[in-house]
N, C-alpha and C positions, 0 to 999 in steps of 0.2 A: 504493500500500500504506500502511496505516495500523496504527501499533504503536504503546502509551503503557504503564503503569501505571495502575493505577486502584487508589484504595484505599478498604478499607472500613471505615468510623468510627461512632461514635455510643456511647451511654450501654451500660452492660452490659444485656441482654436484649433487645435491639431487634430478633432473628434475625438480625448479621449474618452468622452461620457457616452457618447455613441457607441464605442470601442468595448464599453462595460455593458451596455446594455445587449447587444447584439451577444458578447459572449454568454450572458447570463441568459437570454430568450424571453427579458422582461423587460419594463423600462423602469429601470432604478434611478439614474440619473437625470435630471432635469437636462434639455438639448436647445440652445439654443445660436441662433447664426452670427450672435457678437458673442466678442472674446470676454475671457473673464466672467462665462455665468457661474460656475462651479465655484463655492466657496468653503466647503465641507470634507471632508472623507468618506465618500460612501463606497461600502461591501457588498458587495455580489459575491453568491458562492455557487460553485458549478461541480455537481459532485459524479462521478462518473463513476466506471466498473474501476477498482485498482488506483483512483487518485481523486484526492479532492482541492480543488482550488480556490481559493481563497486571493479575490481580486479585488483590489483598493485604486477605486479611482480618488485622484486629486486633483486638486485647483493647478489653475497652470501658473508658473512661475513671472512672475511681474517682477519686468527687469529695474522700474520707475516703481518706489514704495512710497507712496504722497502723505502717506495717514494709518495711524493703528491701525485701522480693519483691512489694507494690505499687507502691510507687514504680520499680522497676525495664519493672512490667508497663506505668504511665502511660508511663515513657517512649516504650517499645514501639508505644503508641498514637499518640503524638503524631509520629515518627517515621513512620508510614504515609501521613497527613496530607501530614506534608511533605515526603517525597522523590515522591508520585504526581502524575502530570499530569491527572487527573482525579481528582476527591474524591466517593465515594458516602457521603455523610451521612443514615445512616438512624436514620428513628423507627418510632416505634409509631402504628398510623393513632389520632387523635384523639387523641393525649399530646403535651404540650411539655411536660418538667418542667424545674425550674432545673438535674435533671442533666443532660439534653438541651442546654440552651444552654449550660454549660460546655463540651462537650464539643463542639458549635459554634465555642467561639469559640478553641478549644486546635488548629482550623485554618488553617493562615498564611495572611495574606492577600494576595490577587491568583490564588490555586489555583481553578480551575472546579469549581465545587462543584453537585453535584445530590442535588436532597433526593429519599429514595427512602420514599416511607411504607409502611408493611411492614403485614402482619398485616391487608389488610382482607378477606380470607376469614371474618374473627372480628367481622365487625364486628354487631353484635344491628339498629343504623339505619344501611344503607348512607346514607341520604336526607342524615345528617348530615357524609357526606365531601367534600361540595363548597365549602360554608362554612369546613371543615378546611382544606383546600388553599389555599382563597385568602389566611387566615390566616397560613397557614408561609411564603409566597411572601412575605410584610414583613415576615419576620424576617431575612431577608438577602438580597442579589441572584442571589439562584441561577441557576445555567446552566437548571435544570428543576426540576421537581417531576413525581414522575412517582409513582403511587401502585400495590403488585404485593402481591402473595402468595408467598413464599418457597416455604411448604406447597404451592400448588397450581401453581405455575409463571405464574398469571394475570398480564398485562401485560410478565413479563419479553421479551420479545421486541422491543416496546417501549424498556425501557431500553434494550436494547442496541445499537439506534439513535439513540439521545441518547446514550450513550457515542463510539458510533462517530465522532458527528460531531465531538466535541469532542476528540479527539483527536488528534497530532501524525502527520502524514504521514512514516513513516519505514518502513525493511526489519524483517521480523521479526527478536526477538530471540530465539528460540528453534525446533528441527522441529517441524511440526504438531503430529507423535500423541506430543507431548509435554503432561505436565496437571502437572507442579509443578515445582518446582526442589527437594522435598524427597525425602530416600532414604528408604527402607526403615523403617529403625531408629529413625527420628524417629516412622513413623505407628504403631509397633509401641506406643513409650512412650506416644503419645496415646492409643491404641485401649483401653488399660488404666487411666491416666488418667479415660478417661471410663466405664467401669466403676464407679469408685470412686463420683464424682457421683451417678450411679443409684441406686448401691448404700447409699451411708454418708449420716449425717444431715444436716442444714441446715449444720454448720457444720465439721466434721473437712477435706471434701473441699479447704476451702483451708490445711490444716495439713499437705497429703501431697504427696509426691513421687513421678515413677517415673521410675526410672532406668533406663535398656539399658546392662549389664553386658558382654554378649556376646551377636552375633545374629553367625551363622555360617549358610552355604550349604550341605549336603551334597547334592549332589544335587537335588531336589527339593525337600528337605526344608530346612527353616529352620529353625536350634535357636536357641533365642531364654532369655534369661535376663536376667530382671528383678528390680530392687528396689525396693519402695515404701516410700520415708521417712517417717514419722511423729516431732516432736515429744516426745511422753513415752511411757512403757509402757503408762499407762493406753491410751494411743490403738492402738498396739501389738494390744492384745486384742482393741480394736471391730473393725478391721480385719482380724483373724485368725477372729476370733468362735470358736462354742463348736466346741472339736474342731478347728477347722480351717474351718468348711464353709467360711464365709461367701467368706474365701480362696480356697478350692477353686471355689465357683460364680462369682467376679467372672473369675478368670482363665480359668476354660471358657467363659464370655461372649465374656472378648477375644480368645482361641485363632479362636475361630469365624468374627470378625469381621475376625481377621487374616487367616485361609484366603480367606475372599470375596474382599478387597482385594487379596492377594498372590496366590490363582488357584495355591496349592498349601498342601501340610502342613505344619503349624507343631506344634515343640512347645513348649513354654512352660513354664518353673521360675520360679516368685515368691516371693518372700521380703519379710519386711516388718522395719526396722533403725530404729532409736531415731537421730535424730540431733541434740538439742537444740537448738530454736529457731533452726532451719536458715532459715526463712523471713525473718531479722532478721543474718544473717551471710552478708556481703559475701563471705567468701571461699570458702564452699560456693555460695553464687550464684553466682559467677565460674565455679565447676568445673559448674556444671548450664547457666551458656552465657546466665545472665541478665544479666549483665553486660559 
């Protein structure tokens, strides 16, 4: 039997939350098309005949730290890195940027590191991924390079054979028809979380918070009460929008998405709270768990 960690790292946008989900066959991770949605550690675990894996996606490494709740996120990242017995270091097929080797080199070393190139369902010249590859293999000693599509599932199959072997001969650590070590209440705040990304412009989404106030079981039913933090009032309103809607459609989004995932009824009260420059104080970080 074979059981490790495996963690997933690389620069923001590279798919690794896609990358997690697709391995796992659920959607654990919140996906969205700007960088830096990922602010957490979330586990997926994929338990097979003979091995069990145990996959930590992470926030992608911000090379620019503005304010405690990036730096809190870096650390976040670098910590995946180094507690995993396997390191999936993913890029984008045909990109190395300097934030890419940053966040290379923010993995400790002697860790088995496999470079996983992502995104080549996108690619306009596949003809140009071979020369790719041979390139990223002398940027460090990698256990692999192994090159997949998140989007289309292609090649994973593959890593997960080049995981497997590299892996530590141990007893599972967790039941099969188990897929995360997180509850309820955590994918309740991410599901709405990732509403907001969708929904709000290039740059609010990292001024906001959500908070689970209260998620209670009735039965079936899960009554769920959320807060999303905002900054100033002005942000307050983008958030609320005219009347209410914008509020009202982000949260029936994530009601929806919670029903799927949860596999019952949800009802959902959201609220949106002023809480100055929450993003830059240590001790409101502490009480959201960033710390």
């Amino acid at each position: 039997m074979k059981c490790g960690t495996v963690g997933i790292v690389g620069r923001p946008n590279t798919g690794k939350s896609s990358l997690l989900n697709r391995l796992v066959g659920q959607k654990l991770s919140i996906v969205s098309p700007r960088a830096q949605t990922t602010r957490h550690l979330v586990t997926g675990i994929v338990s097979l005949p003979g091995c069990q894996y145990i996959f930590v996606d992470a926030p992608g490494h911000q090379a620019r730290s503005r304010n405690a709740l990036q730096r809190a996120v870096n650390r976040r990242a670098t910590e995946a890195g180094r507690d995993a017995d396997v390191v999936l270091f993913v890029l984008e097929a045909l990109r190395f940027t300097p934030e890419d080797r940053l966040a290379l080199e923010r993995i400790p070393k002697g860790r088995t590191v496999v470079a996983v190139v992502n995104k080549i369902d996108a690619l306009p010249a596949p003809a140009r991924l071979i020369p790719y590859l041979e390139r990223i293999s002398k940027e460090s000693p990698f256990h692999a390079v192994v090159p997949v599509s998140a989007r289309t599932g292609r090649n994973v199959p593959e890593l997960l054979k080049v995981v497997r072997d590299a892996l530590p001969e141990a007893p599972a650590a967790y039941p099969e028809d188990q897929l995360t070590d997180r509850d309820e209440r955590f994918f309740a705040g991410e599901l709405l979380r990732e509403k907001l990304f969708e929904t709000m412009g290039e740059e609010l989404p990292y001024r906001c918070e959500v908070v689970i106030e209260s998620f209670k079981e009735e039965g079936r039913l899960r009554r769920i009460e959320a807060v999303i933090l905002v900054e100033r009032d002005s942000q307050k309103r983008i958030v609320v929008g005219s009347r209410g809607e914008r509020l009202k459609r982000m949260a029936s989004a994530a009601r929806k998405d919670m029903e799927k995932l949860f596999g019952g009824k949800v009802y959902l009260g959201v609220w949106v709270k002023v809480r100055k420059a929450w993003t830059d104080d240590a001790r409101v970080l502490r009480q959201l768990g960033y710390e």
